[in-house]
N, C-alpha and C positions, 0 to 999 in steps of 0.2 A: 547588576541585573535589575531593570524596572519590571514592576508587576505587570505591564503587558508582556513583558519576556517569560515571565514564568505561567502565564496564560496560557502561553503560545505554546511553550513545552509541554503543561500538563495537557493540553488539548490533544496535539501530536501526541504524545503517552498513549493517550486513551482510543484516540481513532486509530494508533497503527496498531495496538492490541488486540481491538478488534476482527484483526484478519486474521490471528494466532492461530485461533481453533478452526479457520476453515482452511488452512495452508498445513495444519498438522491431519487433518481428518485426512485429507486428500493424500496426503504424500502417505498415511500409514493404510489407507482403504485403498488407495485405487481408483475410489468409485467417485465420479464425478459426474453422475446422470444429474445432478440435481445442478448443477453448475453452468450458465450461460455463457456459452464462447461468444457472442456477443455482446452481452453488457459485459464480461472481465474484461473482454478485446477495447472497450470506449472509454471503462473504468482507470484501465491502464494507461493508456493514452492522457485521460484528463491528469490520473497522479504525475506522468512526466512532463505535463503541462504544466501542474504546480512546482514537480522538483527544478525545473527552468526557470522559471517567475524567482522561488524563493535566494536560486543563483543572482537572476540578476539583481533584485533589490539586497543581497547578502543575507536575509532571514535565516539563523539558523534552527529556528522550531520548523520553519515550512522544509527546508533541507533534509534534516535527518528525518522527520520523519516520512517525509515524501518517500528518499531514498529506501528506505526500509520497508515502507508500504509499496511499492513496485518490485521491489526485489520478491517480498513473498506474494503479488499479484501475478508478477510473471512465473514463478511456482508454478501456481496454480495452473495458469494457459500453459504452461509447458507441458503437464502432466494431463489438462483436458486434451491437448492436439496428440498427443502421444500414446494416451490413452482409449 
């Protein structure tokens, strides 16, 4: 593993953690008046832009953490459209 791989992971670490606390408030509140269905709806789209990208060049810091940051971004839109 070269130190830009481990860059890359801890970066991913830290940005997909990031969404922890707004994908757990939401799912345990309900409340998502403070929540933009449209910048999540552009955010989301940009993250599967990256999980695509880090597909095709094989990146796998841009992979996993993409993946994992869409999955709890879609959370989210789920629970604003649903809500």
């Amino acid at each position: 593993m070269t130190t830009a791989d481990l860059v890359g992971y801890l970066s991913a670490f830290l940005t997909t953690l990031a969404f922890v606390p707004q994908a757990l408030h939401s799912w345990k509140t309900r409340d998502l008046s403070g929540v933009s269905l449209p910048m999540y709806s552009l955010f989301s789209l940009g993250v599967a832009g990256w999980l695509v990208y880090g597909l095709m060049i094989g990146s796998w810091p841009i992979i996993l953490a993409n993946s994992i940051t869409l999955i709890l971004a879609c959370v989210v839109l789920y629970l604003k459209l649903k809500h």
